[in-house]
DRENVO-867388 format. One record per residue: residue in one letter; residue number from 0; x, y, z of N, C-alpha, C, O in turn. Coordinates in steps of 0.1 Angstrom, whole numbers. Layout:
- marba:pator:n.u:n.v:n.w:ca.u:ca.v:ca.w:c.u:c.v:c.w:o.u:o.v:o.w
- a:NUM:X:Y:Z:X:Y:Z:X:Y:Z:X:Y:Z
...
END
This chain:
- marba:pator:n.u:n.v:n.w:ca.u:ca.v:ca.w:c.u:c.v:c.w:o.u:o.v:o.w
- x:0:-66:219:-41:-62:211:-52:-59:197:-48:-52:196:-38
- x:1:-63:187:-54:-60:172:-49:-58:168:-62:-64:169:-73
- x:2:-47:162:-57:-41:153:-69:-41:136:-66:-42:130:-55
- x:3:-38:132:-80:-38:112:-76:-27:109:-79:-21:113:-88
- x:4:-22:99:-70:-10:93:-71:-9:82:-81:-20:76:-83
- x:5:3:76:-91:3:67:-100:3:58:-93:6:57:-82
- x:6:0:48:-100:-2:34:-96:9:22:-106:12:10:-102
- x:7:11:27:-116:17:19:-127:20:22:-138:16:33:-139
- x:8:25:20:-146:25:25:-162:33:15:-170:45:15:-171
- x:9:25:6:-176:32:0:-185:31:0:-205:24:1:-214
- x:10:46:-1:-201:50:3:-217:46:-9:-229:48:-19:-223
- x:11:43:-11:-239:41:-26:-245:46:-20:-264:44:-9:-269
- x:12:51:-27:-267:53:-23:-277:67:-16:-275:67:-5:-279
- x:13:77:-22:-269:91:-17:-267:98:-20:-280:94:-29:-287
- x:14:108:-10:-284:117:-16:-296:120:-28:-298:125:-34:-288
- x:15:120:-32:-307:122:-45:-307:144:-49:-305:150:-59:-301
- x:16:150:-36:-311:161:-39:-306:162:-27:-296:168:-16:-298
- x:17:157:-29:-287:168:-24:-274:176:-28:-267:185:-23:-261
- x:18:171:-42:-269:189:-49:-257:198:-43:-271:199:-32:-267
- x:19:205:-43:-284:216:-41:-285:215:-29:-283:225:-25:-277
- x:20:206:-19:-287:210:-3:-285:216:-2:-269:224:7:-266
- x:21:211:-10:-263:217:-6:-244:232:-13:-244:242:-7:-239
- x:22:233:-25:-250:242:-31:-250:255:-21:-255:265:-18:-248
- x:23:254:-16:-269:262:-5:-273:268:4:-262:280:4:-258
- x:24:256:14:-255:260:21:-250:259:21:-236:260:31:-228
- x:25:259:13:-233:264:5:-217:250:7:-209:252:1:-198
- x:26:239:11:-208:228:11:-204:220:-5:-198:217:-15:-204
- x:27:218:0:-181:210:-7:-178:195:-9:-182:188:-2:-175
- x:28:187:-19:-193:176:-17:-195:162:-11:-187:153:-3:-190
- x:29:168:-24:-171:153:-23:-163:156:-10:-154:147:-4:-149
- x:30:169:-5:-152:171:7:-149:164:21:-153:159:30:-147
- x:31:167:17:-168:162:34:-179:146:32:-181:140:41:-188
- x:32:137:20:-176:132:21:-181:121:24:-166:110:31:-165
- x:33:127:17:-157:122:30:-142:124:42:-142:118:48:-134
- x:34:135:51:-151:138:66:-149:125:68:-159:115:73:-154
- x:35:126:63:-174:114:67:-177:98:66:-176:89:73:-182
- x:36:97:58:-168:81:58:-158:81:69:-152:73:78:-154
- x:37:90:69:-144:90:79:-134:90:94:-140:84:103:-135
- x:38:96:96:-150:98:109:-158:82:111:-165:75:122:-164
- x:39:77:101:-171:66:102:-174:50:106:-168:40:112:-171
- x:40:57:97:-150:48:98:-142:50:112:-141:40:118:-145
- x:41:61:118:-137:60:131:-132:56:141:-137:50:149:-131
- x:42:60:140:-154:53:150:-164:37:152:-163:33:163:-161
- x:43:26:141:-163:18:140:-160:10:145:-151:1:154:-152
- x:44:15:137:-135:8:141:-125:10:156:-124:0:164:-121
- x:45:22:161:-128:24:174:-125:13:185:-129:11:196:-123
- x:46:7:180:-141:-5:188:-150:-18:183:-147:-27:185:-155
- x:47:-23:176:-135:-35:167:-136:-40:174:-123:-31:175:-115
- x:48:-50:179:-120:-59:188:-104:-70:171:-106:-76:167:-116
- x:49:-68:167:-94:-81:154:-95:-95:164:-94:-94:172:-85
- x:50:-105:163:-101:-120:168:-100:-125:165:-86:-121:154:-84
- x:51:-130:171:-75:-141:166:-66:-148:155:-69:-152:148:-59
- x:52:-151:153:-78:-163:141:-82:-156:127:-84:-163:117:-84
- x:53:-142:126:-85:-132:116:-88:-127:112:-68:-119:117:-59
- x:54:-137:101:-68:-134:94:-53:-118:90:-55:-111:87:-64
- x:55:-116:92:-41:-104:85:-38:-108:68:-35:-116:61:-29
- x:56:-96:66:-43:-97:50:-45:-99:46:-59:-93:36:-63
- x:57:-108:53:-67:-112:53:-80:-94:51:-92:-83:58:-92
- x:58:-100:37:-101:-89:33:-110:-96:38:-122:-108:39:-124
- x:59:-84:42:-132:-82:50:-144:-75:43:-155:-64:44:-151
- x:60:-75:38:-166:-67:32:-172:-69:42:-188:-79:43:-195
- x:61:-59:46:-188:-58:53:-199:-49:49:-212:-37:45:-209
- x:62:-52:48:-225:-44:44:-236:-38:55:-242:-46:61:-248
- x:63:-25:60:-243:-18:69:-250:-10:65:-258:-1:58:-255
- x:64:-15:70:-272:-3:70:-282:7:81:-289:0:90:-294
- x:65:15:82:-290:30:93:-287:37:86:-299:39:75:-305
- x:66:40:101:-301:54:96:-317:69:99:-309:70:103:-298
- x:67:81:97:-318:93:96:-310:94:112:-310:88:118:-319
- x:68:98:117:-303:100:132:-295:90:134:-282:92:143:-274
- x:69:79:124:-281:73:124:-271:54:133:-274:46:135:-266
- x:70:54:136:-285:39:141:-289:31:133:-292:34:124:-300
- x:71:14:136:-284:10:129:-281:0:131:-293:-2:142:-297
- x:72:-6:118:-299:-16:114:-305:-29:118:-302:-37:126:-306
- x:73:-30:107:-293:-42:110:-286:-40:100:-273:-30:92:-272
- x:74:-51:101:-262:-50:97:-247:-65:98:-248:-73:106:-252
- x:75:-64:86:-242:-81:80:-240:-83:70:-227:-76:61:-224
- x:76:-91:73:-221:-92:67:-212:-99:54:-212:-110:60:-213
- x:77:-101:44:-212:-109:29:-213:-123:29:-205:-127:36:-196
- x:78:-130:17:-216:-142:21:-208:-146:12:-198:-158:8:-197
- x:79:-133:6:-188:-136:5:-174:-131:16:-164:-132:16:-152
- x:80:-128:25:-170:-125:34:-163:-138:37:-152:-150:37:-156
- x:81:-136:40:-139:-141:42:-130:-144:58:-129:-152:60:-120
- x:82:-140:67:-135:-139:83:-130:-152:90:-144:-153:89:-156
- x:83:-159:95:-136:-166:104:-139:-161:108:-157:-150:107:-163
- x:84:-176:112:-162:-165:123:-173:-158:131:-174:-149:132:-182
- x:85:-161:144:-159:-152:154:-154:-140:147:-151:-131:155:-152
- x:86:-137:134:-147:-127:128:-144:-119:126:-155:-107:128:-155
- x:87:-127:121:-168:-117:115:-176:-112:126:-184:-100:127:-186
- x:88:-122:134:-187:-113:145:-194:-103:148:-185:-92:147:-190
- x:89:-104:152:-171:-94:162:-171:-80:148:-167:-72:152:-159
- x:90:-77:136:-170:-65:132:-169:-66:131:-183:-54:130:-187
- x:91:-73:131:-194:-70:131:-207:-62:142:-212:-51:141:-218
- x:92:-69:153:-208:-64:164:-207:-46:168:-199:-37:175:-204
- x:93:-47:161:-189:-31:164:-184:-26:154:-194:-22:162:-203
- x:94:-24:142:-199:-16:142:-206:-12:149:-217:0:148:-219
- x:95:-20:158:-224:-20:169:-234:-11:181:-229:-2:186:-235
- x:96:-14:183:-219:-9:197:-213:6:190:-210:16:197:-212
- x:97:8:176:-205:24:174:-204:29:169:-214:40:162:-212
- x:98:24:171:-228:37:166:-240:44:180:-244:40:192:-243
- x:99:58:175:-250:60:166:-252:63:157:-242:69:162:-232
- x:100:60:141:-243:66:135:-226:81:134:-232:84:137:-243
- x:101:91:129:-219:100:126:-219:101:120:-233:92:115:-239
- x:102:117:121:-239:119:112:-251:136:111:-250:141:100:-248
- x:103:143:122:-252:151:123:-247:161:118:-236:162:125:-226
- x:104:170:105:-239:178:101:-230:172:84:-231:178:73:-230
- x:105:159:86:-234:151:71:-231:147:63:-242:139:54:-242
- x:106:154:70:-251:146:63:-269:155:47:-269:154:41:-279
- x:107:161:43:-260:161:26:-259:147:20:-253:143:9:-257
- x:108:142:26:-245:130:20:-236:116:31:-246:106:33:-240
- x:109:117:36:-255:105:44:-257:95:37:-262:98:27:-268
- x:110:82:40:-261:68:32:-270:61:41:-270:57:49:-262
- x:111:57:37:-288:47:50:-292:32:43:-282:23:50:-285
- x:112:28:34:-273:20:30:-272:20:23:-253:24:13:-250
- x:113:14:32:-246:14:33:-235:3:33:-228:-4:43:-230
- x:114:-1:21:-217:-12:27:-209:-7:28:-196:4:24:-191
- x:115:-17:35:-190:-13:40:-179:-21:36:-169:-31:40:-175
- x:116:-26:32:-159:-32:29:-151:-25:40:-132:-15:38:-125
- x:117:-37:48:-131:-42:55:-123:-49:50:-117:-59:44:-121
- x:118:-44:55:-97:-53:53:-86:-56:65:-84:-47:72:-86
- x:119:-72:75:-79:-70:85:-71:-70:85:-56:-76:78:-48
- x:120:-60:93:-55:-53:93:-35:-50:105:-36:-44:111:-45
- x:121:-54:109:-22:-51:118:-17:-35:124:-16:-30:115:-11
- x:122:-24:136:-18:-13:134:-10:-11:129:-2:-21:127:5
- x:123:2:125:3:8:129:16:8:140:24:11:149:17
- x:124:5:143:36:4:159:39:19:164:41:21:176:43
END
């Protein structure tokens, strides 16, 4: 099984009041909003087997759109995407298999509207 490591994930379309929702409840913004990458990334990679046919090194940029609870719309991959079709389905596909994503704890940093940009790499051994 080979999996790909994240490379990025950025959020766009942030609430437009989150500084006061953080401010309220004492929350570091650029803090919550690394737990929720990271929570995101993890949900993800966790569900994604990279295909054989998906080179290491190969970039992925995927557009996901999610309602608040974290269910996903739809997840599409761009068409610079570098990965095979076996490629694109199957990270289209892990996003599917990991909703709901995170929502819970992070609805100051949440966006229904997320791309993700994927490197494939090998583990660490």
């Amino acid at each position: 099984m080979r999996r790909a490591c994240w490379v990025a994930l950025l959020a766009v379309g942030m609430c437009t009041n989150a500084g006061a929702q953080e401010a309220a409840v004492g929350h570091d913004h650029g803090a919550l909003t690394a737990r929720y990458v990271a929570a995101v990334q993890q949900a993800i990679l966790a569900r994604w087997t990279r295909p054989a046919s998906v080179v290491e090194g190969q970039r992925c940029r995927l557009e996901v759109r999610q309602l608040p609870g974290g269910a996903i719309l739809s997840a599409q991959a761009s068409a610079d995407c570098e990965f095979d079709a076996a490629g694109r389905r199957s990270i289209e596909t892990a996003v599917l298999k990991a909703q709901p994503l995170p929502y819970a704890g992070y609805e100051p940093v949440f966006s229904r509207y997320l791309i993700l940009n994927f490197t494939a790499r090998d583990p660490a051994p």
